[in-house]
C-alpha positions in Angstrom: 104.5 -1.2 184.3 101.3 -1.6 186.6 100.8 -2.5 190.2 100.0 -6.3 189.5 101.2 -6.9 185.6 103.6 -5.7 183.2 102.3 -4.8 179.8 104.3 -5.1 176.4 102.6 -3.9 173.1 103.9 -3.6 169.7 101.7 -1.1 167.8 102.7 -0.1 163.9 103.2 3.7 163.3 99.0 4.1 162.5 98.0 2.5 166.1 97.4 -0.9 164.5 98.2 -3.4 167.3 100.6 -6.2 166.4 101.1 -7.9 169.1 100.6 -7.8 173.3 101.9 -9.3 176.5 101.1 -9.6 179.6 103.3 -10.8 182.7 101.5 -10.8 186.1 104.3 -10.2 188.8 104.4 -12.9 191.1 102.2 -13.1 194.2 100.3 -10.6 192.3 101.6 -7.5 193.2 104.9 -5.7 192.0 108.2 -6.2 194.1 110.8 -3.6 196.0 113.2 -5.3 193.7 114.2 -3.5 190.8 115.5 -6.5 189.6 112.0 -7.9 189.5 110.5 -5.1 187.6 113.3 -5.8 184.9 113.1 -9.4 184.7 109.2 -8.9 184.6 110.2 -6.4 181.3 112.0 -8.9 180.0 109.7 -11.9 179.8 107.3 -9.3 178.9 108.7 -7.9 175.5 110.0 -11.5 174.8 106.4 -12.4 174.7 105.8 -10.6 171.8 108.0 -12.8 169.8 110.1 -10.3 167.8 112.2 -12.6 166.4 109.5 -14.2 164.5 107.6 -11.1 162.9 108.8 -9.5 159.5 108.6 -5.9 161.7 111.5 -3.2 162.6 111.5 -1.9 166.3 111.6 1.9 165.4 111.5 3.1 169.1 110.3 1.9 172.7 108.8 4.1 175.4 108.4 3.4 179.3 105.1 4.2 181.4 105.0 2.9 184.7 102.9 3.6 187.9 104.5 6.1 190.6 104.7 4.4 193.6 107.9 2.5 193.7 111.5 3.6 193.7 115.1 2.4 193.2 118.0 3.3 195.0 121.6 3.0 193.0 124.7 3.0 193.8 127.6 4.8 192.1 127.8 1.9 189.7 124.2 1.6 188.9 123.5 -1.2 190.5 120.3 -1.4 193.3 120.8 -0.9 197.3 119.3 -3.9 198.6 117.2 -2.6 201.3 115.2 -4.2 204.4 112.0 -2.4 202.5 109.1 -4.0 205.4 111.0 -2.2 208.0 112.2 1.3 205.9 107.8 1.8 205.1 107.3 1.0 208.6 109.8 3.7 210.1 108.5 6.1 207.3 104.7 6.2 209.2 106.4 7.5 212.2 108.6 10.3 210.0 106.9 14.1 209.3 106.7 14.9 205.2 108.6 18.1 204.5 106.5 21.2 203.8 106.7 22.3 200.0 103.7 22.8 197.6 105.3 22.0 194.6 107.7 19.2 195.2 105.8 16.1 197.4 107.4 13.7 195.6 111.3 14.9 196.3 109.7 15.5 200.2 108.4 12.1 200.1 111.7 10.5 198.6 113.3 12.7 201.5 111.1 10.5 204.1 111.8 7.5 202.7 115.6 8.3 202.4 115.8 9.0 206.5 113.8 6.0 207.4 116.2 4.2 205.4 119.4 5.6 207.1 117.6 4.5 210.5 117.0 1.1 209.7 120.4 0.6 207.2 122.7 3.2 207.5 125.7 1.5 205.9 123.3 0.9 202.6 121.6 4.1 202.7 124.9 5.9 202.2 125.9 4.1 199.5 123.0 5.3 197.3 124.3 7.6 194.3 120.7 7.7 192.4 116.9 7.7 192.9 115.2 6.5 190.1 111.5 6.1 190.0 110.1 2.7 188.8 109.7 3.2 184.4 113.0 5.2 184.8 114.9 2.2 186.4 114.2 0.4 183.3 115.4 2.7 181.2 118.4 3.0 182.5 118.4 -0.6 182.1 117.8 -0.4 178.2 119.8 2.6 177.8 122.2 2.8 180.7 121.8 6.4 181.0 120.1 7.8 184.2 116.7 10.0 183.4 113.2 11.4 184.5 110.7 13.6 183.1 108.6 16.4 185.3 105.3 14.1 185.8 107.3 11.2 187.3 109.1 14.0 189.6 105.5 16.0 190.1 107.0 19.1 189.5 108.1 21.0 186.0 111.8 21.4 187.5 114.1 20.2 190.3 114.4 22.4 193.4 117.1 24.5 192.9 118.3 23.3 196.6 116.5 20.0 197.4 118.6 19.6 200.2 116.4 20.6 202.9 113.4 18.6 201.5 116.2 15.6 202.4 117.4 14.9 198.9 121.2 16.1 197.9 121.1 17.6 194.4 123.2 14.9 192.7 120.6 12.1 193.4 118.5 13.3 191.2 118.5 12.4 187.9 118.1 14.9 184.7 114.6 15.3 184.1 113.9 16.0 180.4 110.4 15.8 178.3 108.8 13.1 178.0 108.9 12.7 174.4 112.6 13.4 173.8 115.4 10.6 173.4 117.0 9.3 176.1 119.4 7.1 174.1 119.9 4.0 172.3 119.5 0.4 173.5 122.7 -1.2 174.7 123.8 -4.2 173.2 123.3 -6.3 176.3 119.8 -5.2 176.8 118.5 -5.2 173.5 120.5 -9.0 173.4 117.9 -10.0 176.8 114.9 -8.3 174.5 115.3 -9.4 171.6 115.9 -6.1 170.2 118.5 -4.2 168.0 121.2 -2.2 169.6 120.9 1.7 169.5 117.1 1.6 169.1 115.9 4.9 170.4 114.3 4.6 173.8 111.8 8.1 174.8 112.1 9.5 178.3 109.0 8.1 179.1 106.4 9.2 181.8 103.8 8.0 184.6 101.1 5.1 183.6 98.4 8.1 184.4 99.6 10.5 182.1 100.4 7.9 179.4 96.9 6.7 179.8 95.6 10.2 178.9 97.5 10.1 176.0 96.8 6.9 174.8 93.2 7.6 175.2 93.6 11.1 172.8 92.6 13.1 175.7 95.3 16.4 175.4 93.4 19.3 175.3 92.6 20.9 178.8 89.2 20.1 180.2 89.6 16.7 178.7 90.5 13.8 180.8 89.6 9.8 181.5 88.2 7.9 184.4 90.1 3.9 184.8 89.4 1.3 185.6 92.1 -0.7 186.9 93.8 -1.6 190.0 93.0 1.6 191.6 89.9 3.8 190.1 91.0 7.0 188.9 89.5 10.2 187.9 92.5 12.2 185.7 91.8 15.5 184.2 94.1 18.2 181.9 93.9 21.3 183.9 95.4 25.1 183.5 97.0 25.2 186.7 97.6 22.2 189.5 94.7 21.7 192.2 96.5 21.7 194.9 95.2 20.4 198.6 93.7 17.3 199.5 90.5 17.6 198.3 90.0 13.9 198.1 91.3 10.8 199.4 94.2 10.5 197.5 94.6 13.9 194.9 97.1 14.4 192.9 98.4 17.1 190.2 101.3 16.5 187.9 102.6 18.3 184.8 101.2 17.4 181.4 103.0 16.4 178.5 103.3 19.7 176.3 102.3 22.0 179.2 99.2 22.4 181.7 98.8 20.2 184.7 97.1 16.9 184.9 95.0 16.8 188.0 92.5 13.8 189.7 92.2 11.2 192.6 92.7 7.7 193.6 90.3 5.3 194.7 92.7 3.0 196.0 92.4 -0.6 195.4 89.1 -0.2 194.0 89.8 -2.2 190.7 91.4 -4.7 192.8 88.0 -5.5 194.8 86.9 -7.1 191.9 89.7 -8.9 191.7 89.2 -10.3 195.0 85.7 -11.7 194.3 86.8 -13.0 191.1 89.6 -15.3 192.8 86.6 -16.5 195.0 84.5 -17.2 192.3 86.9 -19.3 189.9 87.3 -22.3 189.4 89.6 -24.3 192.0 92.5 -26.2 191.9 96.2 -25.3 191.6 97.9 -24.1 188.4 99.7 -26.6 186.7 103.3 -26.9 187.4 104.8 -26.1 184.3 105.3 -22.5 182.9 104.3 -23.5 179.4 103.2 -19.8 177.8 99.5 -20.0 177.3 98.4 -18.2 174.3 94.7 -17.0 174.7 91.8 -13.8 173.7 94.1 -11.1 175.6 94.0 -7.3 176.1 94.4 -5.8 172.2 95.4 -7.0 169.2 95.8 -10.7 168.4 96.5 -12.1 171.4 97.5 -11.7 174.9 100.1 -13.6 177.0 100.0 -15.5 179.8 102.6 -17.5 181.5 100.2 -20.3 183.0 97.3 -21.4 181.0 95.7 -22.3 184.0 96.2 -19.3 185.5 94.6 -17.3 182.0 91.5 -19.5 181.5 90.1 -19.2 184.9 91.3 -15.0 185.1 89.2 -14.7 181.9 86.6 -16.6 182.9 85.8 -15.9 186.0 85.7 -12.1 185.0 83.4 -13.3 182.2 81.1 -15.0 184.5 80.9 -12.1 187.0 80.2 -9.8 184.2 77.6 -11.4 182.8 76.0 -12.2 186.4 76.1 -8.2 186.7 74.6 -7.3 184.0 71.6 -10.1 184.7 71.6 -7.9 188.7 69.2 -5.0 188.7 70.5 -1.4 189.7 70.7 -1.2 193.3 72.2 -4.6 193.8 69.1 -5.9 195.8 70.1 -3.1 198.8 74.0 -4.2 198.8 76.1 -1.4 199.2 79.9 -1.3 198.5 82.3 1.5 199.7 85.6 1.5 198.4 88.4 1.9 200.4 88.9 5.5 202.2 91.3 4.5 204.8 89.8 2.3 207.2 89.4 -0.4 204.4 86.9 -1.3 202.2 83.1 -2.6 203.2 80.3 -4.6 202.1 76.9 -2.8 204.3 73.5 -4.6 203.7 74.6 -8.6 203.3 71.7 -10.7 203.0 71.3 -14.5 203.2 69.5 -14.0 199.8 72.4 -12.1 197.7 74.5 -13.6 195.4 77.8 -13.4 193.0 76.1 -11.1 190.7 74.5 -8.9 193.2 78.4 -8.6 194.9 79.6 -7.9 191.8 77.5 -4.9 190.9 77.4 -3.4 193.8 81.2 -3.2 194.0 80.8 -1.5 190.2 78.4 0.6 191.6 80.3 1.6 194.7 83.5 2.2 192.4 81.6 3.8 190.0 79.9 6.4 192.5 82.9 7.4 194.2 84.9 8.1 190.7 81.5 10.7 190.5 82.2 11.9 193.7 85.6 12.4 193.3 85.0 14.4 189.5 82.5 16.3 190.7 84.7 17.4 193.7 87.8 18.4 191.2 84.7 19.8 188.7 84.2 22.5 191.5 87.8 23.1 191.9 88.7 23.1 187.9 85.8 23.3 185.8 83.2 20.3 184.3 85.7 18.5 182.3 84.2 18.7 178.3 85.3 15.0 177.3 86.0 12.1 179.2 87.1 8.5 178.0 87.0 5.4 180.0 90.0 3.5 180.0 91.6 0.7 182.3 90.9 -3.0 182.7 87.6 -2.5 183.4 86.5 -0.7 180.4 86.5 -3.5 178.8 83.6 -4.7 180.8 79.9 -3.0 179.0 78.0 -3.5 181.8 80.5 -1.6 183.9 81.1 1.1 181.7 77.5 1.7 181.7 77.2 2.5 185.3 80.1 4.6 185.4 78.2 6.5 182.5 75.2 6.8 184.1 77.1 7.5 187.7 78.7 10.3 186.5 76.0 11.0 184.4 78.5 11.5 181.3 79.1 9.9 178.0 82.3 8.4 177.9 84.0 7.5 174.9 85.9 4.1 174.6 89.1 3.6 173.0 91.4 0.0 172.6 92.6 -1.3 175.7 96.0 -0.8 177.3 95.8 3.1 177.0 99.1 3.4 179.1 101.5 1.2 176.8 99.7 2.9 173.9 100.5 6.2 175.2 104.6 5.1 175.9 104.2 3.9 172.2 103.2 7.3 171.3 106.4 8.8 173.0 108.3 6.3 171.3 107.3 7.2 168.2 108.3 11.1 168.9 111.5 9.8 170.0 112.5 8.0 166.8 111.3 10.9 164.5 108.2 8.7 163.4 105.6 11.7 164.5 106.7 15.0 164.5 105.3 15.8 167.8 102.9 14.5 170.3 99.7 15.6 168.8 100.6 14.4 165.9 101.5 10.8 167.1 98.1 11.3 168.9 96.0 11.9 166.3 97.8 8.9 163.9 97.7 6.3 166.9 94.6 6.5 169.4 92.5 3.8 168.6 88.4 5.1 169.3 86.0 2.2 170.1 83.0 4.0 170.2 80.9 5.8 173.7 78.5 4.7 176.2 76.6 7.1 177.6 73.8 7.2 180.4 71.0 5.3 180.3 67.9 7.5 181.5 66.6 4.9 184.0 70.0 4.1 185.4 70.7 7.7 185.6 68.0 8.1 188.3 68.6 4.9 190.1 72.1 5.7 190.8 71.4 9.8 191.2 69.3 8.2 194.4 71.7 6.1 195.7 74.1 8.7 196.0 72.0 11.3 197.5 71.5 8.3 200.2 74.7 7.8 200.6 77.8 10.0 202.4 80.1 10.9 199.6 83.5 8.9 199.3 86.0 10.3 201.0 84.2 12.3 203.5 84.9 10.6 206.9 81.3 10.2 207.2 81.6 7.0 204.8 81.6 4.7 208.1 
């Protein structure tokens, strides 16, 4: 469950990929609405057309990014919340001081803006659930989390004073472990069988490592996706911000998983390729659109329209990039550090593939800042895979290669569902463990490493430019 789409994948016990779908939430960008995120689910797994394949459903696992929240009442059912005005009160609002639980201080934020903009609803919320959990709960109806999606190993014995009572939060368990069986009702909606196990589940990031076979310490991956991200396994959390947006959450298994953000980077290129597309509105009808997807034999769209010109506009703008020499003909793109993203050196002369490496580029050099920033805080990581949307693109991979002057290996697409597959799998006794799941399921597609002559183009563009996340970026 990502910031713009919802993924389903149906993967047989050896990692062979049977089937994907993909539901883009509408306008683009995931909802407040829990009910959204589960309606989204729905058409999702539905899309993989269950009914019609000879295959048993021997477990289902839940990764899903860490952003959002639901709030339940005492029956289980969401707060309906004026959610513009709650994140606008929550700017004004000071964040508890803790080191090691942020994300029960910043539910405890978000919990008093609430009560300042809606009271009445804000005392009627029995539950905090984050976003992957609120679906299982939905397939399982019993309440759950797991210590990355809580960014801690354990509760606070007293969240109280962070501004979270005790009993709204749920029981956080491993990530691997069963959380129950699918209700009849759900499994009805998903075209699935009742009392299927369903694992705890854990964050897209750390499901990402896993699905990328990267669970020793000192191995991590950089994506590709909405936001760029630099994720490594570490002995102990790196605490502080260090970067523009670090992080440190508990690994699967034990150890810390510890990295940065580039916000929104991913979705830069997004933006350019809705400008370079082809016009016209999407047809009116929602026929599904079969077409070449995101693994396996096909992915799913819900407009055709909407599919052909996603694929081939991305196609276009890849190839244009890889036609663009290093350097971009002197465009520069800085990713987003706060202040907003920038294009520095436009000229009357540039075109679509000179924009489109340059924003690789700039996304690839601040992912190298950011990993050589935890590198001095954690160690040189020893392997790194390159996962995300954009891996699939060569010509990008290859600059992120030669920015961070690493080879990176390349796995199959869609490492997050791949990694809540994994957890499935331990869930419904299919894998003995983690590792082993791991070692059966993760799908290698080869490495990329640097290029010599890229290597020095892009090791003189970043010693000419201010490191990302700085505050001398401007």
């Amino acid at each position: 469950m990502g910031t713009t789409t919802v993924k389903a994948l149906l993967l047989a016990p050896d990692g062979t990929p049977c089937g994907t779908a993909v539901v883009p939430y509408p306008g683009g960008r995931a909802p407040d609405d829990p009910e959204s995120w589960w309606t989204a689910v729905g058409r999702a797994v539905r899309g993989l057309d269950l009914g019609r394949r000879d295959v048993t459903v021997a477990g289902v696992g839940v990764a899903g990014r860490g952003g959002g929240v639901a709030l339940l009442d005492a029956r289980g059912q969401p707060v309906a919340m004026p959610w513009d005005a709650v994140r606008a009160r929550v700017v004004g609002l000071p964040l508890a001081r803790t080191r090691r639980f942020r994300r029960v201080a910043q539910w405890g934020r978000l919990l008093a803006a609430a009560r300042r903009v809606a009271a009445g609803a804000t005392a009627r919320v029995a539950l905090v659930l984050p976003v992957k959990d609120y679906v299982a709960f939905r397939l399982t109806g019993i309440a759950g989390t797991d210590p990355p999606s809580g960014a801690c190993p354990r509760w606070p014995a007293d969240p109280a004073p962070l501004g979270v009572p005790a009993p709204l939060l749920p029981r956080m368990r491993r990530p691997e472990s069963r959380l129950g069986g699918t209700e009849a009702r759900a499994a009805a909606l998903l075209g699935l069988e009742p009392g299927v196990p369903v694992a705890v589940g854990t964050l897209d990031g750390i499901a990402a490592n896993l699905g990328a076979g990267m669970l020793r310490t000192g191995e991590g991956c950089l994506t590709l996706g909405t936001h760029a991200v630099v994720r490594v396994n570490t002995r102990r959390p790196v605490d502080g911000r260090w970067t523009v947006a670090a992080f440190t959450y508990p690994f699967v298994g034990g150890g810390w998983t510890s990295g940065g953000d580039v916000p929104e980077a991913g979705a830069a290129m997004a933006w350019l390729a809705r400008l370079a597309r082809d016009g016209g509105a999407p047809p009116a009808g929602r026929a599904r659109a079969r077409v070449p997807g995101t693994e396996g034999p096909r992915g799913i769209f819900e407009d055709a329209g909407e599919a052909a010109r996603f694929f081939a506009a991305h196609a276009a703008l890849d190839a244009l990039a890889a036609e663009t020499p290093p350097g971009a003909g002197g465009l520069r793109f800085f990713p987003d550090a706060g202040a907003g993203a920038a294009l520095a050196g436009l000229r009357p002369d540039h075109r679509l593939g000179h924009l489109a490496r340059a924003i690789m580029e700039g996304i690839a050099m601040a992912l190298a800042d950011v990993l050589e920033r935890l590198a001095g805080r954690a160690g040189r990581p020893r392997a790194l895979r390159l996962t995300g949307g954009g891996s699939r693109s060569r010509v990008w991979a290859e600059i992120a290669a030669a920015a961070v002057d690493r080879p990176l290996g390349l796995v199959a697409p869609e490492a997050s569902a791949r990694g809540a597959a994994i957890l499935a799998a331990v869930a419904a006794g299919v894998w003995p463990d983690v590792a082993a799941a791991a070692r059966r399921m993760v799908r290698e597609a080869g490495s990329v490493g640097p290029a010599p002559g890229l290597r020095r183009s892009y090791a003189e563009l970043r010693a000419d430019r201010a490191p990302y996340g700085t505050g001398r970026q401007s």
